[in-house]
LUMFI-97930 format. One record per residue: x negated, y, z of N, C-alpha, C, O in turn; residue in three letters. Coordinates in steps of 0.1 Angstrom, whole numbers. Layout:
BEGIN
<site n_X="X" n_Y="Y" n_Z="Z" ca_X="X" ca_Y="Y" ca_Z="Z" c_X="X" c_Y="Y" c_Z="Z" o_X="X" o_Y="Y" o_Z="Z" res="ALA"/>
...
//
This chain:
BEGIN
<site n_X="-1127" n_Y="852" n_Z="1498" ca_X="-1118" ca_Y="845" ca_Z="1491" c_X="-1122" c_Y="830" c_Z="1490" o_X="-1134" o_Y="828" o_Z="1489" res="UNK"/>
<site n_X="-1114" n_Y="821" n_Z="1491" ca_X="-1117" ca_Y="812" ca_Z="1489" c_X="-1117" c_Y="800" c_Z="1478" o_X="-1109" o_Y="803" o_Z="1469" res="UNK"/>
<site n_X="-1123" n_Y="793" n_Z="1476" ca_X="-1128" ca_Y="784" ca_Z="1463" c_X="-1113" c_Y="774" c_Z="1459" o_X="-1107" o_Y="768" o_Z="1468" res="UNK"/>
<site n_X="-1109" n_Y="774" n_Z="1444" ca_X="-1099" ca_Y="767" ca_Z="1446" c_X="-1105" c_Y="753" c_Z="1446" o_X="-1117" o_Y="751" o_Z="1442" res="UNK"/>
<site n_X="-1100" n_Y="744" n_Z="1451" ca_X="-1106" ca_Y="729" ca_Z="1448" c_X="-1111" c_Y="723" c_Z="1432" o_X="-1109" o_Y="729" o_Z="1421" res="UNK"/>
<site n_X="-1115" n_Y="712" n_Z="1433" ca_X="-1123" ca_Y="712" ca_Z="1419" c_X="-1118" c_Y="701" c_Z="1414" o_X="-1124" o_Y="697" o_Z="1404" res="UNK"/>
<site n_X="-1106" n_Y="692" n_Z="1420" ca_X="-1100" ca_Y="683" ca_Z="1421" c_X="-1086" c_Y="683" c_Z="1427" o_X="-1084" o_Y="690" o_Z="1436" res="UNK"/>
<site n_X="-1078" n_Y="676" n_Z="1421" ca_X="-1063" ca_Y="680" ca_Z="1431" c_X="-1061" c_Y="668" c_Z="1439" o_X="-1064" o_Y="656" o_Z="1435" res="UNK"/>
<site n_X="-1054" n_Y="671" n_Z="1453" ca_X="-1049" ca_Y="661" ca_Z="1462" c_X="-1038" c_Y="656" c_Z="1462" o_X="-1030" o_Y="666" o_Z="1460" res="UNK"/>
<site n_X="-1033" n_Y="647" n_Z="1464" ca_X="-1045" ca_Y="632" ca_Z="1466" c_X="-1051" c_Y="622" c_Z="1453" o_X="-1048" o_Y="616" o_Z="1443" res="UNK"/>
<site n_X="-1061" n_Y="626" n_Z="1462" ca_X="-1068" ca_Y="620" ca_Z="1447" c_X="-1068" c_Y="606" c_Z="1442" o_X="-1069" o_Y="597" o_Z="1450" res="UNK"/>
<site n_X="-1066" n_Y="604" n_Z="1428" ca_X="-1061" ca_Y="591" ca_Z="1425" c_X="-1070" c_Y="580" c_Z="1428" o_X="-1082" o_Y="583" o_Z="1429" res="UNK"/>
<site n_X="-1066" n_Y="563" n_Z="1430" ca_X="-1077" ca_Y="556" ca_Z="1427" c_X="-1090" c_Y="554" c_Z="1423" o_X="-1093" o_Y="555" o_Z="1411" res="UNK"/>
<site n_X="-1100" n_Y="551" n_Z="1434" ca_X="-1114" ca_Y="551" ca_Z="1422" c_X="-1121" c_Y="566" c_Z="1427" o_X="-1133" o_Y="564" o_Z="1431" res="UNK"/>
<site n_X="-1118" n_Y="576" n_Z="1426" ca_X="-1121" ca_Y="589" ca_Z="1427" c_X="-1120" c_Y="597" c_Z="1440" o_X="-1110" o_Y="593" o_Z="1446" res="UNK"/>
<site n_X="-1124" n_Y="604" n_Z="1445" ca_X="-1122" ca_Y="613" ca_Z="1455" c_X="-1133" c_Y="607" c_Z="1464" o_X="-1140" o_Y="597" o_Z="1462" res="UNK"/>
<site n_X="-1132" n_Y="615" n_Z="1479" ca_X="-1137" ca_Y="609" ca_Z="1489" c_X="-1137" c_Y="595" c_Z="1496" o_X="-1128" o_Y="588" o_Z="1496" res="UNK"/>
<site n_X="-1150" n_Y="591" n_Z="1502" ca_X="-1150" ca_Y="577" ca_Z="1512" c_X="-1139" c_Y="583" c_Z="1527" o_X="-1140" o_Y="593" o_Z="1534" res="UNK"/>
<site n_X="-1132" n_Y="571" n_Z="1526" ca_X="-1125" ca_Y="573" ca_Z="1542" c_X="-1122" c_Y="563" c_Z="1542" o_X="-1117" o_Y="556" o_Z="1533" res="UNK"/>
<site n_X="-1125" n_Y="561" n_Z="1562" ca_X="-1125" ca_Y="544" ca_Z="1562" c_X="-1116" c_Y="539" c_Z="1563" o_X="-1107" o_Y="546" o_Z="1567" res="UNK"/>
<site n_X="-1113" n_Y="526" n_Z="1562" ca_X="-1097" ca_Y="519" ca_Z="1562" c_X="-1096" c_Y="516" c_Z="1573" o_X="-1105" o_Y="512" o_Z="1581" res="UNK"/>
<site n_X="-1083" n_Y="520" n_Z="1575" ca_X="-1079" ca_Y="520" ca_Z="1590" c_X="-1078" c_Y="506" c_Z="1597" o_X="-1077" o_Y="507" o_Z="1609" res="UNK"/>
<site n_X="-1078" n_Y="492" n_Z="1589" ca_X="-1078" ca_Y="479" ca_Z="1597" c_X="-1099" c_Y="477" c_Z="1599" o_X="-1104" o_Y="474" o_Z="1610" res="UNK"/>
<site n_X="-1104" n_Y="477" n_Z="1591" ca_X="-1117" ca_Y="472" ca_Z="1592" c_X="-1130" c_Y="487" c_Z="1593" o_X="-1139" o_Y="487" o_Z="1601" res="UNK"/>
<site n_X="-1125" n_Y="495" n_Z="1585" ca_X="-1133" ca_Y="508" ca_Z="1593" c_X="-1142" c_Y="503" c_Z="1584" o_X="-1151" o_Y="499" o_Z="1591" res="UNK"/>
<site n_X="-1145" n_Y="502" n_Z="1574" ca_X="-1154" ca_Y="502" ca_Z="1559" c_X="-1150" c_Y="513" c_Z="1554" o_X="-1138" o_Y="516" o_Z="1556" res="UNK"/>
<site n_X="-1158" n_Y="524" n_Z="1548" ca_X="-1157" ca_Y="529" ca_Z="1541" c_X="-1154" c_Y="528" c_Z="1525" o_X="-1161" o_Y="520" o_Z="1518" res="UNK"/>
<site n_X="-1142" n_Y="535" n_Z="1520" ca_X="-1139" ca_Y="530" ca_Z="1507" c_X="-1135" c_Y="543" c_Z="1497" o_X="-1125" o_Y="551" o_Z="1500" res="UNK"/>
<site n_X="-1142" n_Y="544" n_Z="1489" ca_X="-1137" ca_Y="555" ca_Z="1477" c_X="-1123" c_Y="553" c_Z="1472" o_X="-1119" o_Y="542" o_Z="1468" res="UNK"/>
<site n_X="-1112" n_Y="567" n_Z="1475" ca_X="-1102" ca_Y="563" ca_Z="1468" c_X="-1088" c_Y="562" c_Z="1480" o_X="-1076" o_Y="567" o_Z="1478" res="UNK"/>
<site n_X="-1091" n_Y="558" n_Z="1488" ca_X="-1080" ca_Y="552" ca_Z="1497" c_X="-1075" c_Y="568" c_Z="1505" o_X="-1083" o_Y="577" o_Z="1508" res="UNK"/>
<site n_X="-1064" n_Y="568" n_Z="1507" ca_X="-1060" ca_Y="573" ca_Z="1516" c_X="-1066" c_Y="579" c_Z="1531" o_X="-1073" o_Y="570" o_Z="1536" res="UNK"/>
<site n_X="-1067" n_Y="587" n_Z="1538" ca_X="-1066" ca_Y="591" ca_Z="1550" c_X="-1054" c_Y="582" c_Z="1561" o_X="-1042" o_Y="585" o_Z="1562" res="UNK"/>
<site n_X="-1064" n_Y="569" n_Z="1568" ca_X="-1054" ca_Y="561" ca_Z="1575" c_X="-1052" c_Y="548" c_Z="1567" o_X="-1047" o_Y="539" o_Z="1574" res="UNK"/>
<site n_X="-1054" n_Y="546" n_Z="1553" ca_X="-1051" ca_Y="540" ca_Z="1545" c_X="-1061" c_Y="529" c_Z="1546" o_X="-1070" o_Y="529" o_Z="1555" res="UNK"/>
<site n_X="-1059" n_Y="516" n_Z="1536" ca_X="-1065" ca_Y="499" ca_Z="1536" c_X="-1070" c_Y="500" c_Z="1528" o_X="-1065" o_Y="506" o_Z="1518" res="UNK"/>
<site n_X="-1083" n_Y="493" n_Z="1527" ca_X="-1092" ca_Y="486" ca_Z="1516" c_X="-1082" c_Y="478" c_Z="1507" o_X="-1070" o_Y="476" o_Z="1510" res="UNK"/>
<site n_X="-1088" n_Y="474" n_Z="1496" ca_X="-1084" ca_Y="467" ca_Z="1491" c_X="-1079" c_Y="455" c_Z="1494" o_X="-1068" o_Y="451" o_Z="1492" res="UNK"/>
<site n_X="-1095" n_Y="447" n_Z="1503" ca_X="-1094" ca_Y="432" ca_Z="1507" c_X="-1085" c_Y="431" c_Z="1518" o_X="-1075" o_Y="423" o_Z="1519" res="UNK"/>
<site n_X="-1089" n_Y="443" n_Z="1527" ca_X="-1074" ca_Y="443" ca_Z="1543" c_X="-1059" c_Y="443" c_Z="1531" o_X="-1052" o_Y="433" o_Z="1529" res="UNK"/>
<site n_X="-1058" n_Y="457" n_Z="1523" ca_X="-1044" ca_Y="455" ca_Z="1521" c_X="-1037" c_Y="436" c_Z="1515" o_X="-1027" o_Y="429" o_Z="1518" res="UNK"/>
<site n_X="-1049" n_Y="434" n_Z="1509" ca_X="-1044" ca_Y="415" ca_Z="1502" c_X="-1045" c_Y="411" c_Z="1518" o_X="-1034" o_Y="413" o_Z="1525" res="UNK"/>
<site n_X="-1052" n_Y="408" n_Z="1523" ca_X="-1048" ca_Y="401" ca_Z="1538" c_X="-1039" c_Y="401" c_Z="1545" o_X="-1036" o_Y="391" o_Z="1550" res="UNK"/>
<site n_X="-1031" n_Y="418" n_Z="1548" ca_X="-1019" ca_Y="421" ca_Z="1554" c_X="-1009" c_Y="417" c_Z="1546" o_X="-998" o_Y="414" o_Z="1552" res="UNK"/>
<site n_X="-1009" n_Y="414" n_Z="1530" ca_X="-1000" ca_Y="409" ca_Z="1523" c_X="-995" c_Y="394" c_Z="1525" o_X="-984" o_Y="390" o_Z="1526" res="UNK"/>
<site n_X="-1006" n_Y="385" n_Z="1524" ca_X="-1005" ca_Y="373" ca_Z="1527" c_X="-1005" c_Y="368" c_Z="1537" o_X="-1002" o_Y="356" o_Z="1538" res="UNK"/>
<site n_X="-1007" n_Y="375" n_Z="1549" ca_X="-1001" ca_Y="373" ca_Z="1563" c_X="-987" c_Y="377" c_Z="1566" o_X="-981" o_Y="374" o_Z="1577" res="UNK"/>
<site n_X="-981" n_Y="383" n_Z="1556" ca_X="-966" ca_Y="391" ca_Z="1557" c_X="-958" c_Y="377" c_Z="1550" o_X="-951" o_Y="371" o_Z="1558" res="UNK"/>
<site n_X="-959" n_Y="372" n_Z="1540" ca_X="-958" ca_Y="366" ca_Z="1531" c_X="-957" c_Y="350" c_Z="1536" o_X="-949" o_Y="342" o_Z="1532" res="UNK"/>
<site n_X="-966" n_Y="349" n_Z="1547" ca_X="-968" ca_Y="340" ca_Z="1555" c_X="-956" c_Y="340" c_Z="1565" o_X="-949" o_Y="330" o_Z="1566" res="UNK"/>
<site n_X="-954" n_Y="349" n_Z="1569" ca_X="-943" ca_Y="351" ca_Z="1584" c_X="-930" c_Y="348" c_Z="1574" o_X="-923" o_Y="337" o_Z="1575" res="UNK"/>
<site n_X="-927" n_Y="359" n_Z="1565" ca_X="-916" ca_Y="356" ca_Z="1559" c_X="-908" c_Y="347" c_Z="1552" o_X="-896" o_Y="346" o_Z="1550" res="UNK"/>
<site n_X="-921" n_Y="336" n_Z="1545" ca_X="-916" ca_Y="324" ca_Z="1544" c_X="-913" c_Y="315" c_Z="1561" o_X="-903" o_Y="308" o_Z="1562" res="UNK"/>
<site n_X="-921" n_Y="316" n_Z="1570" ca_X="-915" ca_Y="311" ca_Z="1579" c_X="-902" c_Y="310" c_Z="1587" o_X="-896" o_Y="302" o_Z="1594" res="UNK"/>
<site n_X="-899" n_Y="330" n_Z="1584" ca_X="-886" ca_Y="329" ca_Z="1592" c_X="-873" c_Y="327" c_Z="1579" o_X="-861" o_Y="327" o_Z="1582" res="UNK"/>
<site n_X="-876" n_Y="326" n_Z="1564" ca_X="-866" ca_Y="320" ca_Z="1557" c_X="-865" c_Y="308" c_Z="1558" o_X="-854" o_Y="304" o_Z="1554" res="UNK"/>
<site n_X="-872" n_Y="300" n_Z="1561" ca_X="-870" ca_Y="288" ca_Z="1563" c_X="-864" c_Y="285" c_Z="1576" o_X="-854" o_Y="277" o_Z="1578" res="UNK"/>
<site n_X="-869" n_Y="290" n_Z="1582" ca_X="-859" ca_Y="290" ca_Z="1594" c_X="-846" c_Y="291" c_Z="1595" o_X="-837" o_Y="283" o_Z="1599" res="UNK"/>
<site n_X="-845" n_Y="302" n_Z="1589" ca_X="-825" ca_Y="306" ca_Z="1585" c_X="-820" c_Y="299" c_Z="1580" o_X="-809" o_Y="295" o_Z="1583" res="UNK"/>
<site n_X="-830" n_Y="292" n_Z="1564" ca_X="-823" ca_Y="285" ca_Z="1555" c_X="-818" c_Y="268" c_Z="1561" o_X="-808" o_Y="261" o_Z="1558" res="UNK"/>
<site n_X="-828" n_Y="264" n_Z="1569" ca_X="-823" ca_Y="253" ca_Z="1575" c_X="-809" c_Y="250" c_Z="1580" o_X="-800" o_Y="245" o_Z="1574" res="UNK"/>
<site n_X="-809" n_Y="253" n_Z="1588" ca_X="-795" ca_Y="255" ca_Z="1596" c_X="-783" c_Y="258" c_Z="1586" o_X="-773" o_Y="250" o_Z="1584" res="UNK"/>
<site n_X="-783" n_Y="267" n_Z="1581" ca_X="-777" ca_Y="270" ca_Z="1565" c_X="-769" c_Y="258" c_Z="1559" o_X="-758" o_Y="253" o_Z="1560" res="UNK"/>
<site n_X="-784" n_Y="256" n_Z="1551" ca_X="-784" ca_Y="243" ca_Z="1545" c_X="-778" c_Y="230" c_Z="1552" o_X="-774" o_Y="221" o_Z="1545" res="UNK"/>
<site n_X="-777" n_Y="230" n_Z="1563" ca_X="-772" ca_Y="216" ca_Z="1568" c_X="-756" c_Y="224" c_Z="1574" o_X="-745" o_Y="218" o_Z="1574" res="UNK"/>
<site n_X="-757" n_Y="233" n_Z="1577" ca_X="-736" ca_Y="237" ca_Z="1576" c_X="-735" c_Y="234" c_Z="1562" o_X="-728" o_Y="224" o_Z="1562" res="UNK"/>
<site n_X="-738" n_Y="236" n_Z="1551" ca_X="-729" ca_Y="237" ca_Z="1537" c_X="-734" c_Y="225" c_Z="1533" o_X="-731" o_Y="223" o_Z="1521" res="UNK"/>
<site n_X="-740" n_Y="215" n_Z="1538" ca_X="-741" ca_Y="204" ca_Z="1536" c_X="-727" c_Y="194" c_Z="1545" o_X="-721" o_Y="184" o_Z="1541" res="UNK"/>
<site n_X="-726" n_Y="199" n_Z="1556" ca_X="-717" ca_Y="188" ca_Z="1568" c_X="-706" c_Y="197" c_Z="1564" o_X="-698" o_Y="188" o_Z="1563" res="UNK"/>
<site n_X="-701" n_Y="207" n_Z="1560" ca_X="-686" ca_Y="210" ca_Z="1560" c_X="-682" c_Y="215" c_Z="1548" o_X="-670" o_Y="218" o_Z="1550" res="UNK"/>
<site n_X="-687" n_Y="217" n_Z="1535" ca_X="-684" ca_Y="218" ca_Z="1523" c_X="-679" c_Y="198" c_Z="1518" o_X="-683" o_Y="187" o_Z="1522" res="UNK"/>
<site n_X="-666" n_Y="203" n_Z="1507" ca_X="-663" ca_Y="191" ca_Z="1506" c_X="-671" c_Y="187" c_Z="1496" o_X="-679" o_Y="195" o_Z="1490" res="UNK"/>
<site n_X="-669" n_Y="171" n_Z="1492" ca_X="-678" ca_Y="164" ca_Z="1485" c_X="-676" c_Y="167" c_Z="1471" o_X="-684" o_Y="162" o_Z="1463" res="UNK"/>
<site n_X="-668" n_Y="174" n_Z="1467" ca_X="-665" ca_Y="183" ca_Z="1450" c_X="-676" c_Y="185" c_Z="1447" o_X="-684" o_Y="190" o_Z="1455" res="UNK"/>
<site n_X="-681" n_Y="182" n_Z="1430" ca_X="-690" ca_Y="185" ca_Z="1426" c_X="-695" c_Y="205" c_Z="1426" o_X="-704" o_Y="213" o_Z="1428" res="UNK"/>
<site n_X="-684" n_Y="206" n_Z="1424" ca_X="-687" ca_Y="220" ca_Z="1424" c_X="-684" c_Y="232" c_Z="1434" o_X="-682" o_Y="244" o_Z="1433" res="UNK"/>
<site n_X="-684" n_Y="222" n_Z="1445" ca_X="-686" ca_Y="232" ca_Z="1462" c_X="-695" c_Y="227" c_Z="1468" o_X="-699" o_Y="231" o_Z="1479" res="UNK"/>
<site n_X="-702" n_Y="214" n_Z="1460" ca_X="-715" ca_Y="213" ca_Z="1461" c_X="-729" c_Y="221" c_Z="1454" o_X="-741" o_Y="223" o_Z="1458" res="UNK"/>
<site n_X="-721" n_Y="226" n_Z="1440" ca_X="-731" ca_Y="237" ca_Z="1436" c_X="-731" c_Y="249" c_Z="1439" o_X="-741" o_Y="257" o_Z="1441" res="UNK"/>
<site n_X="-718" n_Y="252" n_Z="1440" ca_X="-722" ca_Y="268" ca_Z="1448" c_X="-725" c_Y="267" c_Z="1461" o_X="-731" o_Y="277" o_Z="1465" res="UNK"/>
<site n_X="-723" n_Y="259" n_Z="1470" ca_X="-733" ca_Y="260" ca_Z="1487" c_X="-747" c_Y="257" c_Z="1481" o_X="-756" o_Y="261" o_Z="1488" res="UNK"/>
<site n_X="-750" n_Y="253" n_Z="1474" ca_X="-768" ca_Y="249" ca_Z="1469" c_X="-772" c_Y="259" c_Z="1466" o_X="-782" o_Y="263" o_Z="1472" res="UNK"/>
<site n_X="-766" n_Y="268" n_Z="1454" ca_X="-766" ca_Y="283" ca_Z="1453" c_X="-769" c_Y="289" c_Z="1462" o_X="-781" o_Y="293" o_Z="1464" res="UNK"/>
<site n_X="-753" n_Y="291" n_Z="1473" ca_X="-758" ca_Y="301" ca_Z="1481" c_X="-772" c_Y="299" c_Z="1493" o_X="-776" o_Y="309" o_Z="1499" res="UNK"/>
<site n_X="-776" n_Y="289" n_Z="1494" ca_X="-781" ca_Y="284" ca_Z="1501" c_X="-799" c_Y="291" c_Z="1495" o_X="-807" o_Y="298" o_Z="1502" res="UNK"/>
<site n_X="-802" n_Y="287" n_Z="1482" ca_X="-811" ca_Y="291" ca_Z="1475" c_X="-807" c_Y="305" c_Z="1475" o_X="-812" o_Y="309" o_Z="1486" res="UNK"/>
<site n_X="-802" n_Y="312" n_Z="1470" ca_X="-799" ca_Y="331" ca_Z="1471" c_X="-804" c_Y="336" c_Z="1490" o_X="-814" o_Y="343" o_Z="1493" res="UNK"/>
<site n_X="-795" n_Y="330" n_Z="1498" ca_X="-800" ca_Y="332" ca_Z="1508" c_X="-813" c_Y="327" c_Z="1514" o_X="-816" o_Y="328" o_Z="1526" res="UNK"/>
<site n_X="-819" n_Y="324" n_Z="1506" ca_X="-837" ca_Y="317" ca_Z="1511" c_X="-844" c_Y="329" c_Z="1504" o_X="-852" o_Y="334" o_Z="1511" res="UNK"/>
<site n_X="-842" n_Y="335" n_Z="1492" ca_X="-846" ca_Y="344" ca_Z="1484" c_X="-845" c_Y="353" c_Z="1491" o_X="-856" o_Y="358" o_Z="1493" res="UNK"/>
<site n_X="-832" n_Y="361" n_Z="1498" ca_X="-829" ca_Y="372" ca_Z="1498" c_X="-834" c_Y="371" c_Z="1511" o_X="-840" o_Y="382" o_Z="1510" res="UNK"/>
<site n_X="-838" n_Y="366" n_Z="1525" ca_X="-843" ca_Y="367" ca_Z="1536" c_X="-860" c_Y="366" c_Z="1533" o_X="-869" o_Y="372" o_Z="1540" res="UNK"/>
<site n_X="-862" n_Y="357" n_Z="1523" ca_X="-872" ca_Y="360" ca_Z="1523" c_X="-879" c_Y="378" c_Z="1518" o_X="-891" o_Y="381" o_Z="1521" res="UNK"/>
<site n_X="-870" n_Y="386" n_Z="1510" ca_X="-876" ca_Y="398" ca_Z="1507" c_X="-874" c_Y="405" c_Z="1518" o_X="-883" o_Y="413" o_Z="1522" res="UNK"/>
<site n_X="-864" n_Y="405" n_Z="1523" ca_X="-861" ca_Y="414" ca_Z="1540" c_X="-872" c_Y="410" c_Z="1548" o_X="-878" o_Y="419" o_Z="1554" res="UNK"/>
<site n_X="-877" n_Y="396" n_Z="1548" ca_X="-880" ca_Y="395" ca_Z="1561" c_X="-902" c_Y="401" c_Z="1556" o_X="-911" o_Y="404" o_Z="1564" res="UNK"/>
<site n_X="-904" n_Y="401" n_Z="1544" ca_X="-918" ca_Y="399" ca_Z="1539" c_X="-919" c_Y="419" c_Z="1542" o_X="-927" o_Y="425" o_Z="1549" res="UNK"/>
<site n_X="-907" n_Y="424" n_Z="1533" ca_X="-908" ca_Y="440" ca_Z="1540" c_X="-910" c_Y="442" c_Z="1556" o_X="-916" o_Y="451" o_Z="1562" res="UNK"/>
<site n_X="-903" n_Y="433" n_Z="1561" ca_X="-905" ca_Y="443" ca_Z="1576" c_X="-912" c_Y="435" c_Z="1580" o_X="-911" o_Y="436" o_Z="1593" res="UNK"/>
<site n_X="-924" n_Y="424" n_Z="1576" ca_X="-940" ca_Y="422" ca_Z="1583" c_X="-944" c_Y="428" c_Z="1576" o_X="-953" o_Y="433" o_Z="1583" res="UNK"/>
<site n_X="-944" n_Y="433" n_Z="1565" ca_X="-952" ca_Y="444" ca_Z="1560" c_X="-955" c_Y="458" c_Z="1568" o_X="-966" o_Y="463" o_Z="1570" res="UNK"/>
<site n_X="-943" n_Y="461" n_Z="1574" ca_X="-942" ca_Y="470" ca_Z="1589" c_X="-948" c_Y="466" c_Z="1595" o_X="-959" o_Y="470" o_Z="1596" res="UNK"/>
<site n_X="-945" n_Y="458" n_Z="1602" ca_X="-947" ca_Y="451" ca_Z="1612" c_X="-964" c_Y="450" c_Z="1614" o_X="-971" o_Y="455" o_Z="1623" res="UNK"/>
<site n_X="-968" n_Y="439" n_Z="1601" ca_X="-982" ca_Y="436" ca_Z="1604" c_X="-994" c_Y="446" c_Z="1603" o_X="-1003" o_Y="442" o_Z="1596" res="UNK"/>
<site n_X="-995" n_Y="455" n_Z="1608" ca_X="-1004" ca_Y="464" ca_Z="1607" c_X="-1019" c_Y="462" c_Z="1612" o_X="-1027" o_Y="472" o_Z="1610" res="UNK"/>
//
């Protein structure tokens, strides 16, 4: 018969077995099978973070200069293209930070 475990899986934070992180291959208490250190996971973060602000800015440029050249000079189709302009820098940037999060492995 066999022994029940003396611990349940997966074991939380902090506790359980060393297994090494799959970007640097350190051994680390706690993590996952396949899973990142601590210091890799912050690195893949700010490298994600990194891309994604570059490709919102990207988008937003071009953007920004249509709702600048063809919105009329009204005060207030000047604030909503500034708006949408800002919402769409925001919102590519969370799209684009998830899928280097994929991405950056």
């Amino acid at each position: 018969m066999l022994r029940r475990p003396s611990a349940p899986a997966p074991w939380p934070g902090g506790v359980g077995p060393d297994h090494p992180c799959a970007r640097c291959g350190e051994f680390t208490r706690g993590i996952a099978i396949g899973g990142r250190c601590p210091a890799c996971e912050r690195a893949v973060r700010v490298k994600a973070a990194r891309v994604a602000r570059l490709v919102a800015i990207g988008t937003t440029l071009p953007l920004a200069g249509y709702v600048a050249w063809s919105f009329p000079v009204d005060r207030t189709a000047r604030l909503v293209g500034a708006a949408s302009v800002l919402l769409w820098y925001a919102l590519t940037f969370i799209v684009a930070r998830r899928v280097a999060l994929e991405w950056v492995k």
